[in-house]
C-alpha positions in Angstrom: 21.6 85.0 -142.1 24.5 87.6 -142.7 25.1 89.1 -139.4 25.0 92.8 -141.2 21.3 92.6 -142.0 20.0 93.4 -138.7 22.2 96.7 -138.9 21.4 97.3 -142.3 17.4 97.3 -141.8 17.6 99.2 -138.6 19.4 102.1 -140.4 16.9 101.6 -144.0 14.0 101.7 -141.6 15.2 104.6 -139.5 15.5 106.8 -142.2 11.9 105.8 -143.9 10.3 105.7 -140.3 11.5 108.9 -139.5 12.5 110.9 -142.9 10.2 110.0 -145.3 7.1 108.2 -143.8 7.0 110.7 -140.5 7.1 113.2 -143.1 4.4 112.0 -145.2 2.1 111.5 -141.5 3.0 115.6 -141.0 1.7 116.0 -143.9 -2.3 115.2 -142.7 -1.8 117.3 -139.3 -5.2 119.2 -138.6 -7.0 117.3 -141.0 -6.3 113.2 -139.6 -4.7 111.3 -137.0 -1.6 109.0 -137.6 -4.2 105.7 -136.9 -6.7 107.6 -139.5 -3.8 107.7 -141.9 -2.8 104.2 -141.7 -6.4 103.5 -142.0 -6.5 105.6 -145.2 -2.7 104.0 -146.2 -4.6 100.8 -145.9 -7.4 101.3 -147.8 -5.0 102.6 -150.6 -3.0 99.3 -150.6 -5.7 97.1 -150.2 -8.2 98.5 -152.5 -11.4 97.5 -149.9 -10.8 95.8 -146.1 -13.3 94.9 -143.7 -13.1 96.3 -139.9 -11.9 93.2 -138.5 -9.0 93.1 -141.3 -8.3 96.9 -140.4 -8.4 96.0 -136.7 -6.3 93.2 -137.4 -3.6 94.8 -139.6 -3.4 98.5 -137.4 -3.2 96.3 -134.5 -6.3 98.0 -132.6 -9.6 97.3 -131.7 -12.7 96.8 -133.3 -14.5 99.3 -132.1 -11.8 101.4 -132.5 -11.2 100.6 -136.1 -15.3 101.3 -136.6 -15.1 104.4 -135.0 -11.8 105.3 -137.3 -13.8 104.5 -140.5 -17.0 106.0 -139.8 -14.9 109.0 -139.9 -13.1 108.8 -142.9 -16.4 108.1 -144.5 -17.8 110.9 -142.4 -14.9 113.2 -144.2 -16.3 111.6 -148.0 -12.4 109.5 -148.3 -14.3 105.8 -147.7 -17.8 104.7 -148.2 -18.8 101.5 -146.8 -20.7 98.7 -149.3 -21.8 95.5 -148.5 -19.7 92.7 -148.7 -20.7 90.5 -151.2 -19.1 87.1 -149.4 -20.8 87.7 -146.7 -24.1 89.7 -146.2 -24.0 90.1 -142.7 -20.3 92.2 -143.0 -19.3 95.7 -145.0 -16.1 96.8 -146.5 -14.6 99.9 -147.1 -13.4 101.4 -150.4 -11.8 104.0 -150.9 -14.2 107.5 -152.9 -12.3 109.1 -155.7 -11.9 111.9 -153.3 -10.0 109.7 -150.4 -7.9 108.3 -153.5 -7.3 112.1 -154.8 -6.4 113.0 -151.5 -3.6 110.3 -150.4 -2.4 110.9 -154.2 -1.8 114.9 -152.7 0.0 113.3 -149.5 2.1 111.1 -151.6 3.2 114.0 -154.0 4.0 115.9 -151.2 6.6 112.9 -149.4 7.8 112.0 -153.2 9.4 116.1 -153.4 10.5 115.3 -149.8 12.2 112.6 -151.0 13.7 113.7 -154.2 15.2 116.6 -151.9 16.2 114.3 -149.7 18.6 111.8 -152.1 18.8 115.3 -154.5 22.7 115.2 -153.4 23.2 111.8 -154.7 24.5 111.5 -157.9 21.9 111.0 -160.5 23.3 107.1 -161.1 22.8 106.5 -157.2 19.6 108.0 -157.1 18.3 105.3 -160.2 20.1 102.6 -158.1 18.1 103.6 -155.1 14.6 103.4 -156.5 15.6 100.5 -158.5 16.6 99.0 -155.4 13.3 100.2 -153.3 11.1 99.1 -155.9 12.4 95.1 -156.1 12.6 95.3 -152.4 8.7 96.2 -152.0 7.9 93.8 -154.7 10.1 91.1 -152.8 8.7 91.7 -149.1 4.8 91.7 -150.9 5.3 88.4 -151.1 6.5 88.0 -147.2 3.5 90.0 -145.8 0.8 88.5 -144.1 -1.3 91.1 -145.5 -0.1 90.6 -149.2 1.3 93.8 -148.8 4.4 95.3 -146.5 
């Protein structure tokens, strides 16, 4: 492994952690948690998830996680359906609501971050979100969770 990737992903996930994804979290103060968020985040990703596989993936309890989407159903984001593999189980899904709402977070972080690189030559910028893009596709297919 070249020794300058270590460096280099510290400094790329310094600046999403704390300039664009802390952002986006700021974004749902008053209204949801950072762990309802990343529920929600989740949900968005996933399309549907069960509570062990959100318990699993935000690295909390069960009861926890069932206590995190009975709220965001409570709030109309999530509904809960039976799951069809199994009948004794439910999963989540996002409403058009909790889908319409993320969208609004996500516009929100995507000005962010067009002010943020907005100083970058418009050729850099392209490179950048070129760049992003094949790196998400790439570490989809290093997830665990089919996802990263």
């Amino acid at each position: 492994m070249d020794p300058r990737f270590i460096p280099a992903a510290f400094r790329v996930g310094r600046f999403f952690c704390s300039d664009i994804y802390a952002f986006y979290q700021d974004t749902y103060k008053g209204v949801l948690g950072k762990v309802q968020v990343e529920a929600l985040d989740y949900l968005h990703l996933k399309g549907s998830t069960s509570i062990t596989e959100l318990s699993e993936r935000l690295n909390i309890s069960k009861q926890h996680a069932s206590k995190i989407a009975a709220k965001i159903e409570e709030l109309g984001y999530a509904k809960k359906e039976p799951d069809p593999s199994d009948g004794r189980a439910c999963l989540y899904r996002l409403t058009k609501s909790g889908k319409a709402f993320i969208q609004e977070h996500m516009a929100m972080s995507d000005r962010h971050f067009a002010e943020l690189i907005g100083p970058l030559p418009q050729k850099e910028q392209e490179k950048l979100l070129s760049c992003l893009m094949q790196a998400a596709e790439i570490l989809d297919q290093c997830s665990p969770y089919g996802d990263s």
